[in-house]
C-alpha positions as CSV (number, residue, x, y, z in Angstrom):
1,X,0.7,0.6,-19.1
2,X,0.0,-2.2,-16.1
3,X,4.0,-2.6,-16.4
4,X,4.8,1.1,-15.7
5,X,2.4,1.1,-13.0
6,X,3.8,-1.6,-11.4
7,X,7.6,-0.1,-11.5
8,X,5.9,2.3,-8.9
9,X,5.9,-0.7,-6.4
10,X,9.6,-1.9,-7.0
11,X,11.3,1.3,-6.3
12,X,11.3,3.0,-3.2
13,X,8.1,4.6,-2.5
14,X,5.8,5.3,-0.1
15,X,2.2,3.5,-0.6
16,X,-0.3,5.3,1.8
17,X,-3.5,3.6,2.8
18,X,-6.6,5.8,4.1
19,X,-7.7,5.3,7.5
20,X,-10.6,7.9,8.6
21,X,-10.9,6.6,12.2
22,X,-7.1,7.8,12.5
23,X,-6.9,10.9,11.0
24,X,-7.7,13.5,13.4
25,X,-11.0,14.4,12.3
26,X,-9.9,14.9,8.6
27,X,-11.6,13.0,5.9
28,X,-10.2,10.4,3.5
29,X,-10.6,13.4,0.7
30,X,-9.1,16.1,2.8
31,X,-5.6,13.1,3.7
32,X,-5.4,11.8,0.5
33,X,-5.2,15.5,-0.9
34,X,-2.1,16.3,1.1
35,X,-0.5,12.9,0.5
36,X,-1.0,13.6,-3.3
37,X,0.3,17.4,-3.0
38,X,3.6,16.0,-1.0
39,X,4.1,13.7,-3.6
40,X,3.4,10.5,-2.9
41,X,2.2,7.9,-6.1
42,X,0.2,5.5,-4.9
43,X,-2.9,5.4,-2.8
44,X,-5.0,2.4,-1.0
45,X,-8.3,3.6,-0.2
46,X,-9.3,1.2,2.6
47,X,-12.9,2.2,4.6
48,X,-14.8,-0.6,6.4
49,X,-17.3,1.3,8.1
50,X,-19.5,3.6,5.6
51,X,-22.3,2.5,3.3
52,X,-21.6,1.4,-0.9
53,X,-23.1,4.4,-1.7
54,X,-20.1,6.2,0.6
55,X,-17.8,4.7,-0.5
56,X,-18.4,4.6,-4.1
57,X,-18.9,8.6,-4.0
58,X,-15.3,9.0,-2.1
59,X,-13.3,6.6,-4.3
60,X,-14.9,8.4,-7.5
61,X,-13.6,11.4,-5.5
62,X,-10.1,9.8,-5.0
63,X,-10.0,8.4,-8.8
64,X,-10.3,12.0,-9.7
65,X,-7.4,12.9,-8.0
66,X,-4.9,10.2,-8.3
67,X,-5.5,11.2,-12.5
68,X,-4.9,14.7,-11.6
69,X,-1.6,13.8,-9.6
70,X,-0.4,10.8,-12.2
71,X,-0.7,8.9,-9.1
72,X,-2.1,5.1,-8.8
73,X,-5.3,4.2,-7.3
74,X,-5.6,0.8,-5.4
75,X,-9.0,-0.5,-3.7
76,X,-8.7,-2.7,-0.9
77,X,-11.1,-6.0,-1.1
78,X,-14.2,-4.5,-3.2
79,X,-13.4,-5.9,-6.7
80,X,-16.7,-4.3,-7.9
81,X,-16.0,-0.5,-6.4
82,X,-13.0,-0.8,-8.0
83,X,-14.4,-1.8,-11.6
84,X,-17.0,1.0,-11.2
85,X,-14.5,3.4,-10.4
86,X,-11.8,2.2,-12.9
87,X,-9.3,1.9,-10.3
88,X,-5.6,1.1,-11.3
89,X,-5.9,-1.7,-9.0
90,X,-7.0,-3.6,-6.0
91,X,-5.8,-5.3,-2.9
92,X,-7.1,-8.3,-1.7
93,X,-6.2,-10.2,1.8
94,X,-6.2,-14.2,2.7
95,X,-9.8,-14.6,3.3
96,X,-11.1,-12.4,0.6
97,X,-11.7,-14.1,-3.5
98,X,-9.1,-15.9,-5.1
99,X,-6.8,-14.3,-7.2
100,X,-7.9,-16.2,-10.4
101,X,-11.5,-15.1,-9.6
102,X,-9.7,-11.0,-9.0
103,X,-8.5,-11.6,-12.1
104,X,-11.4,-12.6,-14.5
105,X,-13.4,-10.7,-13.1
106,X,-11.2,-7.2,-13.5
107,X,-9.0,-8.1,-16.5
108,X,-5.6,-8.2,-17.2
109,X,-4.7,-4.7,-16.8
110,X,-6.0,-4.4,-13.3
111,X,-3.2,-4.4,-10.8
112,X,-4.1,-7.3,-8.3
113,X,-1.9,-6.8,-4.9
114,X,-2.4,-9.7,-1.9
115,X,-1.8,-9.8,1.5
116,X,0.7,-12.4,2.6
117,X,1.8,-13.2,6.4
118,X,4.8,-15.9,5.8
119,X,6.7,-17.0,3.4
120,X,4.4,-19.8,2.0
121,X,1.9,-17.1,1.9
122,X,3.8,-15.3,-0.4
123,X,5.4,-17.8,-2.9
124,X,1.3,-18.8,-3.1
125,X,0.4,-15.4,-3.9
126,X,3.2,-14.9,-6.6
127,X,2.5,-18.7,-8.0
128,X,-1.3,-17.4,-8.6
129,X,-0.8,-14.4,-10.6
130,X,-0.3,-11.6,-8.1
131,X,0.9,-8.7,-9.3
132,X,2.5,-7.5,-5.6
133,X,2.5,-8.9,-2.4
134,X,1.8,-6.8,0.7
135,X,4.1,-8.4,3.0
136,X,3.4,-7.9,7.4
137,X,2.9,-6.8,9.7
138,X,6.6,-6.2,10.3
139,X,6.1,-4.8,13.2
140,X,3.6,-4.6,15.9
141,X,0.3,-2.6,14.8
142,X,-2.8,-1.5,15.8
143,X,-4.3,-0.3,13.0
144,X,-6.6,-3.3,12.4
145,X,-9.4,-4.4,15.0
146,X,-7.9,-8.2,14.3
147,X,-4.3,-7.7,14.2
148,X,-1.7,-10.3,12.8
149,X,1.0,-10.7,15.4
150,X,4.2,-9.1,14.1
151,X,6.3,-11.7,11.1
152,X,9.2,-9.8,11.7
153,X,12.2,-8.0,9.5
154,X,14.2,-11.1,8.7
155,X,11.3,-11.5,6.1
156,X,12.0,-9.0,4.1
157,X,15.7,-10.3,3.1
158,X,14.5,-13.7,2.3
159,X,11.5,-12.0,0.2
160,X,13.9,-9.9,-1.6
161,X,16.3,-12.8,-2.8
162,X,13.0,-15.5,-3.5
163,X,10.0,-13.4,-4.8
164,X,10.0,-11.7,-8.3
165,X,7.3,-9.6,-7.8
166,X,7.3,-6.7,-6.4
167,X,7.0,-6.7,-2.0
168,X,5.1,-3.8,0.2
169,X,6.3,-3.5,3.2
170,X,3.6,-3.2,5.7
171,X,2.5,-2.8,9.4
172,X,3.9,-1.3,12.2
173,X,6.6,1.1,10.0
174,X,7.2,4.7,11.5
175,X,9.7,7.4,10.8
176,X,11.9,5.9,13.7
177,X,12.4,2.2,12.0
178,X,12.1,3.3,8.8
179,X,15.5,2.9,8.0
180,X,15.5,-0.5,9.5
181,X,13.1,-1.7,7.2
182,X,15.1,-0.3,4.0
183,X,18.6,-1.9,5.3
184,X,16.7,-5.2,5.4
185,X,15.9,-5.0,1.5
186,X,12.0,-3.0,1.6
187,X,11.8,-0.8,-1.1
188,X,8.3,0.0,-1.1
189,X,6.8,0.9,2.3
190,X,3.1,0.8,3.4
191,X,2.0,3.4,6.2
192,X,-1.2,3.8,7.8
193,X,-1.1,5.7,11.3
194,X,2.4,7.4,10.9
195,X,0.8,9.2,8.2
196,X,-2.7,9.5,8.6
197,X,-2.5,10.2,12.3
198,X,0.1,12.9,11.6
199,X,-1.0,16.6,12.5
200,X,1.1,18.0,9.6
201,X,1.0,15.1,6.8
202,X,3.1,17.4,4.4
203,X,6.0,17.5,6.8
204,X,5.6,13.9,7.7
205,X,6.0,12.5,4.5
206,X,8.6,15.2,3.6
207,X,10.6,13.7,6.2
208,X,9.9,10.5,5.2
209,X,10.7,10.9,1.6
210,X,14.0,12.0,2.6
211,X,15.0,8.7,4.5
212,X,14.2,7.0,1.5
213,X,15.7,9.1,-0.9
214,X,19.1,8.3,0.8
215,X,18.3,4.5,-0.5
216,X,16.6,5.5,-3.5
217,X,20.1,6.9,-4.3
218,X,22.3,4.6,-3.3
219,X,24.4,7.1,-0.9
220,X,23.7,5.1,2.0
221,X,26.9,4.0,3.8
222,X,25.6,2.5,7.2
């Protein structure tokens, strides 16, 4: 079950992480609705600002729906929210518990993602019994109050040839270097702003979708 999950994250996919301060007035139900109705598989809910309570209510919500659509759920740092909820996963950075402690503490079938900025970062990650690596920011972005300055594409080549488990491309990706980040061996590709920021998500990740089809396919010839 965890396994076929997981091939979600290895093949060219979009993984969409909420972002209510971003989304045009629309709440993480309302985005998370049209991301699941365009298609999209695999869901982050990330919120930093509301109360437990909040939060537990909207990612019950979001559980709901990810069942409905056969689409993943991941939780990003609350171990316990995503327990309650009986999340498919969740996604934990560099300061947050170690990934032994993730993993007692959710159980083998829990999908355990961590955030790496460098290479060491990442073999760490994959050494300790990650399950993904969210690899970035690649580019330049904003969507954090603290961001990481940019690690570059380069990474993603070398990540592609050394690490076994499956990579998330992340930070700073947009429609317009998109297909950048597929010709330097991403495969599956977080986004933030370019979708939640969007005023017609459907047609966003419509478009998006279809870059990565191209790849998906192999009928690329740039």
């Amino acid at each position: 079950m965890k396994s076929k999950k997981l091939d979600l994250l290895k093949n060219y996919n979009l993984y969409c992480i909420t972002a209510e301060n971003l989304s045009l007035g629309r709440n993480n139900i309302e985005v998370v609705k049209e991301m699941l109705s365009s298609g999209v598989k695999i869901i982050q809910y990330r919120e930093k600002k509301k109360t437990l309570k909040e939060k537990y209510k909207e990612a019950l919500i979001l559980r709901e729906l990810t069942l409905q659509y056969n689409a993943i759920l991941i939780v990003n740092d609350h171990l316990d929210l995503a327990k309650i909820v009986e999340a498919d996963g969740v996604h934990i950075g560099q300061d947050d518990y170690p990934i032994e402690v993730a993993k007692k503490f959710l159980g083998e079938e829990f999908i355990i993602g961590v955030t790496a900025h460098n290479k060491e970062q990442a073999k760490k990650a994959e050494k300790e019994g990650a399950d993904y690596i969210g690899l970035g920011p690649i580019f330049e972005s904003f969507t954090k109050e603290k961001p990481h300055p940019p690690i570059g594409i380069e990474i993603l080549k070398w990540a592609d040839i050394n690490i076994k488990i499956p990579v998330v491309a992340i930070g700073g990706i947009k429609e317009n270097n998109l297909k950048q980040v597929l010709e330097n061996g991403g495969k599956c590709i977080a986004m933030v702003s370019e979708i939640v920021s969007s005023s017609n998500i459907k047609e966003k990740i419509k478009n998006l979708m279809k870059i990565m089809e191209v790849y998906k396919n192999g009928t690329n010839n740039s």
